[in-house]
C-alpha positions in Angstrom: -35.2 56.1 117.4 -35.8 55.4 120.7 -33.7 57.3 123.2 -31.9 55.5 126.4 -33.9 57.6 128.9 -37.6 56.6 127.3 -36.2 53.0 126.7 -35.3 52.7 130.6 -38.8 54.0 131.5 -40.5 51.9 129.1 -39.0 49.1 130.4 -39.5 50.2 134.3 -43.2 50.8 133.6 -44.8 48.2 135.7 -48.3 48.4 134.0 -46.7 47.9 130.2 -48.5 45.6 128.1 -47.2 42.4 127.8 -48.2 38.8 125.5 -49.9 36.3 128.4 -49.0 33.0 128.8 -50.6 31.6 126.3 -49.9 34.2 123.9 -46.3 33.9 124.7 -46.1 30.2 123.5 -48.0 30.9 120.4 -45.5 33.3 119.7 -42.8 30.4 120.3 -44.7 28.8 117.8 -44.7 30.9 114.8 -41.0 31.0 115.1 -40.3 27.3 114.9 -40.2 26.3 111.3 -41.2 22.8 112.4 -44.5 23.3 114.5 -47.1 20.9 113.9 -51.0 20.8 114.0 -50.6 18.8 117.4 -48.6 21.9 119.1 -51.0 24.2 118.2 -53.6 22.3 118.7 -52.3 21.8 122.3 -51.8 25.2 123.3 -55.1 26.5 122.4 -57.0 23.5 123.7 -56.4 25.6 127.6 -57.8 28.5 126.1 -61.7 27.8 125.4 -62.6 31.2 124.6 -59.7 31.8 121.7 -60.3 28.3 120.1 -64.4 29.4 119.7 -63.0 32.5 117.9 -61.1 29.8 115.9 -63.9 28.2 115.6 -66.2 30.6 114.6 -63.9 32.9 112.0 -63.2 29.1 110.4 -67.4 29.1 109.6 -67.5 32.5 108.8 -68.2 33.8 105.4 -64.3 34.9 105.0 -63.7 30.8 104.4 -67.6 30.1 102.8 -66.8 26.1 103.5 -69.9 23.9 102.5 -69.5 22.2 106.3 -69.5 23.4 109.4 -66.2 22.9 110.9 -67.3 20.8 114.4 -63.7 21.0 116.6 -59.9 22.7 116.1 -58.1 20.3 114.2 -61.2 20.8 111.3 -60.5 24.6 111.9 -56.9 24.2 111.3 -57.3 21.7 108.1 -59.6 24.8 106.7 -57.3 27.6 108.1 -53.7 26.4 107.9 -51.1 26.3 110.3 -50.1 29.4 110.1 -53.0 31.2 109.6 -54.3 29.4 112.5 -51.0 31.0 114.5 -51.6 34.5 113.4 -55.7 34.1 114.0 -54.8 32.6 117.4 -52.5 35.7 118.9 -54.9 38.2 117.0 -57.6 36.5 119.4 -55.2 36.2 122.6 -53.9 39.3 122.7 -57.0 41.2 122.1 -58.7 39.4 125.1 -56.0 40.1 127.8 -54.9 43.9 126.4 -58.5 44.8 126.1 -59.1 43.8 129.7 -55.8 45.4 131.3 -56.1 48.4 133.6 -56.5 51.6 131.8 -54.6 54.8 132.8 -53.4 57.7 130.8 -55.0 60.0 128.3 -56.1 57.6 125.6 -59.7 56.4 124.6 -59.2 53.1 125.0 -62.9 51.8 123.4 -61.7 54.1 120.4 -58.2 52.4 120.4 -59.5 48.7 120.1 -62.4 50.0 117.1 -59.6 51.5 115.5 -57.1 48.4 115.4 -60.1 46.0 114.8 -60.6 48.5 111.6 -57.4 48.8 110.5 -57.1 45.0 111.2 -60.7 44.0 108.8 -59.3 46.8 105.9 -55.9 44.9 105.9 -57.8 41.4 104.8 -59.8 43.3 101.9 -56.6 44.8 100.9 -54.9 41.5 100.6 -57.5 39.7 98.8 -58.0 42.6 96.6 -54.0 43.0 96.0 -53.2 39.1 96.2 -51.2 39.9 98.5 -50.5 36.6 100.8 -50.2 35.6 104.9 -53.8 37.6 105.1 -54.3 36.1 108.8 -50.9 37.6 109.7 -51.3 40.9 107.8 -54.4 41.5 110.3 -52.8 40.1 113.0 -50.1 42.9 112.1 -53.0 45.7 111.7 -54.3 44.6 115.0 -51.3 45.7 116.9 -49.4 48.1 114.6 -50.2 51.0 117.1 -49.2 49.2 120.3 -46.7 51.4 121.4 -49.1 54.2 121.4 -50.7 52.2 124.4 -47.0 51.6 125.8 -46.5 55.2 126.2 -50.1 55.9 127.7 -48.7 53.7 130.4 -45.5 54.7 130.5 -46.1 58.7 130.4 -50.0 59.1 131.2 -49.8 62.5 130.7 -48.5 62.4 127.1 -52.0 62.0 125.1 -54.0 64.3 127.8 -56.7 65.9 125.9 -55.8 64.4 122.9 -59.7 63.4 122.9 -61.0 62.1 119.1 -57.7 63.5 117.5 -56.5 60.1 118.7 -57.7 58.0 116.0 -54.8 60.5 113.7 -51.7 58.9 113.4 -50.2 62.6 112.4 -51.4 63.9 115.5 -50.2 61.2 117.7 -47.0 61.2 115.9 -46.6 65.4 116.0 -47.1 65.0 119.9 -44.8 62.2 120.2 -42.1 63.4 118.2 -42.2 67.1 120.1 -42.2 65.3 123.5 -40.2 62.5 123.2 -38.0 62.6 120.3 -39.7 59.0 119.0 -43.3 58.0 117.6 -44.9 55.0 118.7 -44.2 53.2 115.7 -40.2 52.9 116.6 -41.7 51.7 120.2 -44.0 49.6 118.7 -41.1 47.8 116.8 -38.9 47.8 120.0 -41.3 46.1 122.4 -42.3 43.3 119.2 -38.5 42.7 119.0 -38.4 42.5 122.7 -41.3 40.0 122.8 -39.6 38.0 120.1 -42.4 38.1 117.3 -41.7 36.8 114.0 -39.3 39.8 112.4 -41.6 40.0 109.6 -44.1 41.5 111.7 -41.7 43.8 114.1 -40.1 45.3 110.8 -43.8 46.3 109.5 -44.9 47.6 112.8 -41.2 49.6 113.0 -41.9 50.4 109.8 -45.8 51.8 109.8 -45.4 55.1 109.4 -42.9 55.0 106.6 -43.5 51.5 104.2 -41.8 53.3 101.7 -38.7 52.2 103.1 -39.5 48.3 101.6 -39.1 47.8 98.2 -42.8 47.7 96.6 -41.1 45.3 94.2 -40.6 43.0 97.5 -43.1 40.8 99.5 -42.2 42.3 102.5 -43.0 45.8 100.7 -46.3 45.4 99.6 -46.8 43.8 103.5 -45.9 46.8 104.7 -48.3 49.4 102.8 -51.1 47.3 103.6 -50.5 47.4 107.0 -50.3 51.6 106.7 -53.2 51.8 104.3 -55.5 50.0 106.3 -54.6 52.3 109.0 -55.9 55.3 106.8 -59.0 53.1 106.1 -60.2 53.2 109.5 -58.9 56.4 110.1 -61.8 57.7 107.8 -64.4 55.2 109.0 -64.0 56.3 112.6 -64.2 60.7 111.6 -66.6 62.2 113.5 -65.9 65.9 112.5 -67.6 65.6 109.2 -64.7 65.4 107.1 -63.9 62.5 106.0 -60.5 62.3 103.8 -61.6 60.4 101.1 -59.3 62.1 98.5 -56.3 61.8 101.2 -57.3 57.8 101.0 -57.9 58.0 97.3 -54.5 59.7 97.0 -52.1 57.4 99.5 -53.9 54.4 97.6 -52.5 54.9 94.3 -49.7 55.9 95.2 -48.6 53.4 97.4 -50.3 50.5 96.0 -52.0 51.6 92.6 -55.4 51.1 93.4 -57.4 53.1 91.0 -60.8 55.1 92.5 -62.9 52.8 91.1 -61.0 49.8 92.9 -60.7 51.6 96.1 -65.0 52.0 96.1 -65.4 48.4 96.1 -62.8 48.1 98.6 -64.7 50.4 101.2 -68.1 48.6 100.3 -66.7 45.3 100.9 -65.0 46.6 103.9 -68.8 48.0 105.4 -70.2 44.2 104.9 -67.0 42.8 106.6 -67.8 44.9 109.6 -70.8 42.8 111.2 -68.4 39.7 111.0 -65.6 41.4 112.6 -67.7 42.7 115.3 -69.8 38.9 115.9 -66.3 37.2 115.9 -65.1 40.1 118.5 -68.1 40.8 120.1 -67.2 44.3 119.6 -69.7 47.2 118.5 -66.9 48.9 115.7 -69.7 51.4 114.0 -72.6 52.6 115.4 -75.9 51.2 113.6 -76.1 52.7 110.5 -72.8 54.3 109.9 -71.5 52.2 107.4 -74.3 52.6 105.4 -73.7 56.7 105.9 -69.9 55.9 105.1 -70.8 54.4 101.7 -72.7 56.8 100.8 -70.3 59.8 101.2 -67.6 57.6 99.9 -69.0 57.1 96.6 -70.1 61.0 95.9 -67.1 62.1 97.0 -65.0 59.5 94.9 -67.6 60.6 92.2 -67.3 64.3 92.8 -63.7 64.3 92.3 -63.7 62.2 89.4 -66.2 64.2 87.6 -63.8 67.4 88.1 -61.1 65.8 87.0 -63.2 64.8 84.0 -63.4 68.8 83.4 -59.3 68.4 82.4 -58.0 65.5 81.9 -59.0 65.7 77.7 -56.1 68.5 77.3 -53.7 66.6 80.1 -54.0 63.4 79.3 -51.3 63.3 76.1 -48.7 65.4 78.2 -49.0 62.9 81.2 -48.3 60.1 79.0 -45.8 61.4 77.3 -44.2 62.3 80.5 -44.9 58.8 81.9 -43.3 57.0 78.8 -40.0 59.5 79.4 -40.0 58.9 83.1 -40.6 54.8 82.4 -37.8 55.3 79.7 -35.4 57.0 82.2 -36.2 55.2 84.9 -35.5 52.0 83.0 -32.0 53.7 81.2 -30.8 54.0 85.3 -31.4 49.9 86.2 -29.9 49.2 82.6 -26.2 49.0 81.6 -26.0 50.7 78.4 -23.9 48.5 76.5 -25.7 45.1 76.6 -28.9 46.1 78.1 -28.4 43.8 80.9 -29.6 44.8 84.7 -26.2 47.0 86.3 -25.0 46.3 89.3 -27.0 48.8 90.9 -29.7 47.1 90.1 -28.1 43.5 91.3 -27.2 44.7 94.6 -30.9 45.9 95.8 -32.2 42.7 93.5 -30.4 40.3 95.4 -30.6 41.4 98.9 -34.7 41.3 98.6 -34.3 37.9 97.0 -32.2 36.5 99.8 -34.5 38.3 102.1 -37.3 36.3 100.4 -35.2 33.0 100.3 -34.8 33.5 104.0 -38.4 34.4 104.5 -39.9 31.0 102.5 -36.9 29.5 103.4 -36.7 28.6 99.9 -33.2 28.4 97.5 -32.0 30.7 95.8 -28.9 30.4 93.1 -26.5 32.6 91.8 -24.1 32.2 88.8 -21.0 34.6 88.4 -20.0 34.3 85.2 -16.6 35.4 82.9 -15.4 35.2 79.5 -11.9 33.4 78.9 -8.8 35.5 78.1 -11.3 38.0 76.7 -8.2 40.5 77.5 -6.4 39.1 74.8 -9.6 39.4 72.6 -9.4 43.2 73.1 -6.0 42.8 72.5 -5.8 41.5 68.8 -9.3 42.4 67.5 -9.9 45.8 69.0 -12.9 46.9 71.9 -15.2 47.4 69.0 -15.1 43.5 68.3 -14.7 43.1 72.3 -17.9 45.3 72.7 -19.6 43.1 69.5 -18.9 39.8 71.5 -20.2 41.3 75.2 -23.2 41.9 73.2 -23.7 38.7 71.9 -23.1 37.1 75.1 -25.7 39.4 76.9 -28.1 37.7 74.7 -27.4 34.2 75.0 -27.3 34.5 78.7 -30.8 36.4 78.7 -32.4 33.9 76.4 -31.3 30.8 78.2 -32.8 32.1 81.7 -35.9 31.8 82.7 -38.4 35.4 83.2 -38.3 35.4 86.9 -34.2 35.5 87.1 -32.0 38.1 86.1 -29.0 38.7 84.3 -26.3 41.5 85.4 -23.2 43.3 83.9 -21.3 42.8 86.8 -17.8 44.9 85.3 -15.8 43.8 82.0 -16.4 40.5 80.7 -18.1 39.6 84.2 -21.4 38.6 84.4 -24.3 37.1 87.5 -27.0 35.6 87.1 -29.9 35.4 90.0 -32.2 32.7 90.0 -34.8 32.8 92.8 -36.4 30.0 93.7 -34.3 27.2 92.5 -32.2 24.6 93.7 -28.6 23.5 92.7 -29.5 20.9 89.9 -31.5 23.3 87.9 -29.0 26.0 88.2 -26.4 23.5 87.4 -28.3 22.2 84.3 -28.8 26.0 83.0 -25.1 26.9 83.6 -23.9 23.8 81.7 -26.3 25.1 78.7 -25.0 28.4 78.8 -21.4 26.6 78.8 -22.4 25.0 75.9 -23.8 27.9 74.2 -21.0 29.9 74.1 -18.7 27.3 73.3 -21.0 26.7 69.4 -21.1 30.0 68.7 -18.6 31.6 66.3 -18.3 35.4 66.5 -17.9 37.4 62.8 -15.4 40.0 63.6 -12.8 42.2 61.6 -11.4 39.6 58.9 -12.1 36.4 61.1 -15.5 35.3 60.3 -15.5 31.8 63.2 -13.8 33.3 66.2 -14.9 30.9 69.1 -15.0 32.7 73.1 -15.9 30.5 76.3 -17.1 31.5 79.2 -16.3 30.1 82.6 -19.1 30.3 85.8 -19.0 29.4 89.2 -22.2 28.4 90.8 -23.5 28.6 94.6 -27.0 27.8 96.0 -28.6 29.1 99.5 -31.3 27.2 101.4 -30.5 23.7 99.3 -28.0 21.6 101.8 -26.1 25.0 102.6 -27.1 28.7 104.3 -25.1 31.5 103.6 -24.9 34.2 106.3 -25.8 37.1 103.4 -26.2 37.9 99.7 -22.6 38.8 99.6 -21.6 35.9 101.4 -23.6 34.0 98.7 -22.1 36.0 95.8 -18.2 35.7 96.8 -19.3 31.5 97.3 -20.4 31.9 93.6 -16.8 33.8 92.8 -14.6 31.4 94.4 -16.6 28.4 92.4 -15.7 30.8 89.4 -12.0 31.1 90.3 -11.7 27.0 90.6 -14.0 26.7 87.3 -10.4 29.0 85.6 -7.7 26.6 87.4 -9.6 23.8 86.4 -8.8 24.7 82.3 -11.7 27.4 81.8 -14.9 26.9 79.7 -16.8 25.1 82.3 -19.3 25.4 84.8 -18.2 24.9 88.8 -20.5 24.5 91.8 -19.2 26.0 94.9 -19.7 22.5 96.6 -16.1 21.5 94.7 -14.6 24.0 96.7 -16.3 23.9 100.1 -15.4 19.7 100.0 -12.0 20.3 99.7 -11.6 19.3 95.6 -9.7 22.4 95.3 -9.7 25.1 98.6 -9.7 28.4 98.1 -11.8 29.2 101.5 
């Protein structure tokens, strides 16, 4: 965290890095949810030399179009608007930072090679990964170590003699933790936030150094290791010392992201032809002449070398690690999973739901939630015993999870209480589902003790987010859902409620 004291001298530095004009109302831009072609297009038309780069990156092999694109608004039919955004501040910002006044300690040639590397690794890791946003995922790259110029302007004497060890984010970050409490990653984040660019891109800048933090299960997750890994990538392009970390690469990338060795060669060969584009759109030398051809090679006997040692053991290993693997997969699953009716448990639910709401917000796309509870199943309990109780709460488990759909979820939220999540759809599909499951319940007879057609029904409230109605947060959007429940019970029970009969005054219970 940033202290008070560096935050006051960040923001009295007069030489601090700041967007330009233009950059500052492209910015505007990519946080209006209703730009148009026509507003880009008119903010870039007074910048000649950024809407060439347009120009030229939309011709380039990255987009292999059969035409050449003649003017912008062909660039931005073949980009996309918001690929054009992210391409367009990339550009911008480069341009002005590169040309500010340099003072402090860092190598400020090296600086630019290394975010123009990190930047071209994050585009091959997102076509490799399917990962999407590409143009903002290099924009991202681009400036992910801003603050580390920040605080060359704000303390030049922090990186004095740092020399090549600059291009190491562990050394920056050893120096500027022992200095000043905060790495340049949490200033990074602050001066982002204070610029107002789109939170998606503040959180993985804050975030850099630790992308662990984001659920890999999440968009925003696997957005976030990119932006770190590509960091590493041009960390290893850019060694001088003769010691390339290759296995440290090799390492980081399965873990993080799961590329195998044999993915993560082609990733570095494709990254040494995307080079010469990189440095003809940027009219930037990145590598001296020949490098990347040096870099491939010691990539792939290293990656070799190792792989052929690990070939010496992996014979006698190999059953152990899967054995392991299936009991860690087993007891990883037996912690998400309530043990009675194998549904999710709320555990599970709560992290589940906060990343799709974050997603909803993100896409600005609904997302439904059914809360769901079986009638007078006390008095079930009650006359049959909990064995029979337990017998029906398995049976209901299964009708719920075979009348979803594979991308939602269903929860054991406590008891006879059940939600359902379903991402990506609006109110009269979840309606139309919640009905069926209604209906489900209400056929099915139950064999239990001597009573062989014991009928239960189940009541469920229903609320939708980003269809005609925003909720403020996932538990905002979960207690709408509870309250649509509780009408759904004074209304007689085995039924299915929206919460739009509460919020319109039908029955009001705000």
């Amino acid at each position: 965290m940033i202290s008070p004291e560096l935050k006051k001298q960040l923001e009295n530095c007069k030489s601090l890095p700041s967007p330009p004009g233009v950059a500052t109302q492209i910015i505007a831009l990519a946080n209006d949810p209703d730009v148009d072609m026509d507003q880009i297009a008119k903010v870039l038309a007074v910048d000649p030399a950024t809407t060439t780069k347009i120009l030229r990156i939309a011709n380039s092999p990255m987009y292999a179009m059969q035409r050449k694109t003649q003017n912008l608004r062909q660039a931005l039919l073949v980009l996309g608007l918001n690929a054009t955004i992210s391409l367009a501040l990339s550009f911008c910002l480069l341009k002005s930072w590169q040309k500010a006044d340099k003072s402090g300690g860092l190598d400020y040639s090296l600086f630019w090679r290394r975010g123009l590397l990190a930047a071209t690794a994050s585009q091959v890791l997102a076509r490799v990964l399917g990962v999407k946003d590409s143009e903002e995922l290099f924009l991202t790259s681009l400036i992910q170590d801003i603050g580390v110029m920040a605080l060359d302007r704000t303390r030049p004497d922090l990186y004095a003699g740092i020399g090549a060890d600059q291009i190491h984010q562990d050394a920056l970050i050893a120096r500027e933790q022992e200095r000043l409490g905060a790495d340049h990653a949490d200033v990074g984040g602050w001066l982002l936030e204070k610029w107002s660019f789109p939170e998606r891109i503040q959180q993985a800048v804050a975030n850099s150094h630790h992308p662990e933090r984001r659920s890999i299960k999440s968009t925003e997750g696997a957005f976030a290791r990119c932006v770190a890994l590509a960091s590493l990538f041009a960390e290893v392009f850019l060694e001088n010392s003769g010691e390339r970390q290759f296995q440290r690469l090799a390492d980081v990338a399965r873990e993080s992201l799961g590329i195998d060795r044999e993915a993560l060669r082609d990733i570095i060969s494709e990254l040494g032809t995307r080079i010469p584009d990189a440095e003809a759109v940027f009219h930037t030398d990145i590598l001296t002449a020949g490098s990347a051809e040096s870099i491939l090679d010691e990539a792939r006997e290293a990656l070799m070398v190792r792989n052929l040692q690990a070939l010496q053991t992996v014979n006698s290993l190999q059953d152990q690690q899967e054995s392991l693997e299936r009991r860690t997969k087993r007891l990883e699953e037996s912690t998400r999973r309530d043990p009675l009716t194998g549904l999710f448990n709320r555990a599970f639910l709560d992290q589940f739901i906060r990343d799709a709401f974050e997603n909803s917000n993100r896409a600005q796309g609904p997302l439904s939630v059914a809360f769901a509870d079986l009638d007078k199943f006390k008095a079930v309990n009650d006359t049959y015993g909990h064995g029979a109780g337990d017998q029906i709460l398995v049976t209901t488990a299964n009708i719920l999870k075979s009348s979803v759909r594979g991308t939602d979820i269903v929860a054991r939220y406590g008891g006879e209480e059940f939600i359902l999540v379903f991402p990506d759809t609006d109110y009269l599909l979840v309606k139309m589902i919640c009905e069926r499951i209604v209906k489900s319940l209400r056929e099915t007879r139950h064999d239990v003790g001597d009573v062989h057609d014991l009928a239960v029904t189940i009541s469920v409230g229903m609320a939708t987010h980003n269809d005609g109605r925003s909720f403020g947060s996932a538990h905002e959007l979960i207690n709408a859902a509870d309250k649509a429940l509780y009408t759904a019970k004074l209304q007689g029970r085995n039924r299915s409620v929206p919460f739009e009969a509460v919020a319109e005054g039908q029955l009001a219970y705000m």
